[in-house]
N, C-alpha and C positions, 0 to 999 in steps of 0.2 A: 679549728676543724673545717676541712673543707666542705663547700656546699655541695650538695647533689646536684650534678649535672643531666639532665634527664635523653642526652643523648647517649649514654651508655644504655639507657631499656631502647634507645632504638635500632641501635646496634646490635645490643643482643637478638631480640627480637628479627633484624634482616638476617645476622647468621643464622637463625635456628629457622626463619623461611626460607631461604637458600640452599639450607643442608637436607631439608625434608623433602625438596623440588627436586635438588640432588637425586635422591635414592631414591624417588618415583621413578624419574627419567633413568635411572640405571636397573629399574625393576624391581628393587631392595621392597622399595613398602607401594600400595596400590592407592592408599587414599591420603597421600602427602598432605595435601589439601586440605583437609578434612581434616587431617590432626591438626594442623597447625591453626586453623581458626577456633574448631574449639577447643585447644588448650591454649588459645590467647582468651577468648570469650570468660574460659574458666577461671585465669589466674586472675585475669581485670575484677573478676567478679570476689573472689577470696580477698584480693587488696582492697576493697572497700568493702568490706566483712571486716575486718582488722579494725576498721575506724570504728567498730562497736564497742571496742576497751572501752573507747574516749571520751564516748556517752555521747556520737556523734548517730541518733536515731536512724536517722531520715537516710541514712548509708546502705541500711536493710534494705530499703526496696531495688535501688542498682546492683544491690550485694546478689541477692536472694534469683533477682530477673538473670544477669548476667552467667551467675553458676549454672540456672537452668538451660539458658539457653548452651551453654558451651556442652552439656551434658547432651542435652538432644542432639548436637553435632554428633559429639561420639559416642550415639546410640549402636548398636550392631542391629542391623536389616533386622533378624529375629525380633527386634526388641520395637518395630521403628512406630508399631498401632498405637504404643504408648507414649511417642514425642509430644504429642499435644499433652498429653497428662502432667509431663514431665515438667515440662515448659509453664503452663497456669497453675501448677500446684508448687513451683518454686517461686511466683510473684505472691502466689496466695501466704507461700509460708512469709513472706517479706513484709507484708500483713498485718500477721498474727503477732510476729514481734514485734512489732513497733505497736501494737495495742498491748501487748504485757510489758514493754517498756516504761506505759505511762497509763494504767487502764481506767484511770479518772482525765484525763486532759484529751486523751486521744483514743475515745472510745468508737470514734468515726470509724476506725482501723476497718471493727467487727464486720461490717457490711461490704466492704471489696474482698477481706480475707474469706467471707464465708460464699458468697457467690463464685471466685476463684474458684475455691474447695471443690463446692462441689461440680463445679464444670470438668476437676481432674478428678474427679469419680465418678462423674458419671458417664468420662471416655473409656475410662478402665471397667465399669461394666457393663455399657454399652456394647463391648468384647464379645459378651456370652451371652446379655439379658438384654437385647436391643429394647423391649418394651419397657422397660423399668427406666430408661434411659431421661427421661423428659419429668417423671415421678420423683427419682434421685435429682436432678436438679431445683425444680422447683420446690423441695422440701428441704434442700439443702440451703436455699436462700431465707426460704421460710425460718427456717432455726435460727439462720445467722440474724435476724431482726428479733428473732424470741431472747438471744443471748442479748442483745442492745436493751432489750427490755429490763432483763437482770441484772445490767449491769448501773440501773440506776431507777428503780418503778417507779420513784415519784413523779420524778419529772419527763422518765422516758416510755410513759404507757402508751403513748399513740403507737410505738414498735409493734402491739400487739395485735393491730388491725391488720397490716402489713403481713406479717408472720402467720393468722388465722386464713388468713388470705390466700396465701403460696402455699400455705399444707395443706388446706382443703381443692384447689387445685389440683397438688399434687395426687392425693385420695382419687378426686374424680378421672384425674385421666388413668390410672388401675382399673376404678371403676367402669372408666367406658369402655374398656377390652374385654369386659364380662358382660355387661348388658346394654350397651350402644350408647353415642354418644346422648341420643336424644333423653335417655330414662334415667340420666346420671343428674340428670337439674335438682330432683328433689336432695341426693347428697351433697348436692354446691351450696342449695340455701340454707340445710341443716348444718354444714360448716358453716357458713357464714352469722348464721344465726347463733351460734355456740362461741364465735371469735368474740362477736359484741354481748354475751351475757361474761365472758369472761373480763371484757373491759369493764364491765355494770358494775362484775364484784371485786376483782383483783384492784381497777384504778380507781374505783368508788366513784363513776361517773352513771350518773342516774339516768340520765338520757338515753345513756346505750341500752337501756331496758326496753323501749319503744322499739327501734329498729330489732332487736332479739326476737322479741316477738312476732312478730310479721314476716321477718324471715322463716320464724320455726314456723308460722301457719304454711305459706308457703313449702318449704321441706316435707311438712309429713304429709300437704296435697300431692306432692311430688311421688313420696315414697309408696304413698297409698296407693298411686294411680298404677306403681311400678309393681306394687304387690297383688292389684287384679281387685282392692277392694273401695275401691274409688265411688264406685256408685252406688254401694250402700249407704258410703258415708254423708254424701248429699242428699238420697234419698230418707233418710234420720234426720238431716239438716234442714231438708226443706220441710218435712214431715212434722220436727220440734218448733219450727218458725210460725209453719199455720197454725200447729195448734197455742203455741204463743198468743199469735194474735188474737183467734177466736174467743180464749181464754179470758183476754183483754176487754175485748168486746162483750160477753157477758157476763162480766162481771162488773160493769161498770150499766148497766144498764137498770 
């Protein structure tokens, strides 16, 4: 059997850029060009898709990149707001396979594919819902470290710090389009303070009880303050304190 010669794909490849330069320069087609890289971009990309039979993993991420990119080439103008989506959600999905290839060995996958993810959705609704735009992302990465979580809690609970972290994030910047940046702190520390009682009970780590706390004192100072009843609440505080003490004082007397 003869061996493959690889001057025949170069061959091919100059006559079919030749023929398509052709029929620009004679008017036939307007974006010769343009076809002819992405459906070079495209095919490059399907032939190392093929080496997936083979159990050759690590083929998806050039696979997956490569078809995207040839696809964003021949996008049509109509379609062009969504090249960026098209493009990080084809390395995203490059991803996600190679984490369901192997999702105990290669659980790394979960955090580029899910960050990718949501970078192409949240171009695609950035479209209509420019505000949501920065919400949709950061709770999109937030998840993807919540899935890292699940996909192994004993060993992989610090994920959940990370993860309570970008969706309480995400929450607050909603929230600051409603009541200002400034009055969104008490809902940051209340996520926050909710991320670490969920490590306390989910990872069984005792410590994160401390930190919970202090953050929820924090949050409901916050939310108090946002809800106008702030200085009752100190006024009861310093009111319970003195009579605390005085309390103290005479009865010790």
């Amino acid at each position: 059997m003869k061996r493959f010669d690889p001057r025949i794909v170069f061959g091919f490849l100059l006559l079919v850029g030749g023929g398509l330069a052709l029929a620009q320069a004679m008017g036939i087609l307007k974006d010769g060009s343009k076809l002819f890289w992405g459906g070079l971009f495209l095919a490059t990309g399907l032939i190392f898709l093929t080496l997936l039979f083979g159990g050759h993993w690590w083929s998806a991420i050039p696979g997956f990149t490569l078809v995207g990119l040839g696809t964003l080439i021949l996008l049509p103008k109509s379609l062009s707001e969504f090249g960026g989506a098209v493009f990080l959600g084809g390395i995203g999905l490059s991803f996600w396979v190679v984490y369901f290839s192997s999702r105990v060995e290669r659980w790394w996958a979960l955090i580029p594919a899910g960050v990718l993810t949501a970078l192409a959705v949240m171009i695609v609704v950035a479209q209509r819902f420019e505000n949501l735009g920065g919400a949709i992302f950061l709770g999109g990465i937030g998840l993807s470290f919540f899935t890292v979580y699940l996909s192994d809690r004993a060993e992989r609970w610090w994920a959940l710090i990370p993860a309570g972290v970008l969706i309480t994030l995400a929450g607050v910047t909603i929230a600051a389009g409603i009541y200002g940046s400034f009055e969104t702190a008490g809902f940051f520390f209340s996520g926050l303070a909710l991320t670490f009682l969920l490590v306390a009970l989910l990872a069984k780590m005792r410590w994160a009880y401390w930190p919970a706390a202090v953050l929820g004192v924090m949050g409901f100072l916050g939310i108090a303050s946002l809800l106008q009843f702030a200085n009752y609440f100190w006024a009861a505080a310093l009111i319970a304190a003195g009579g605390f003490l005085l309390f103290r004082y005479f009865s010790n007397r």
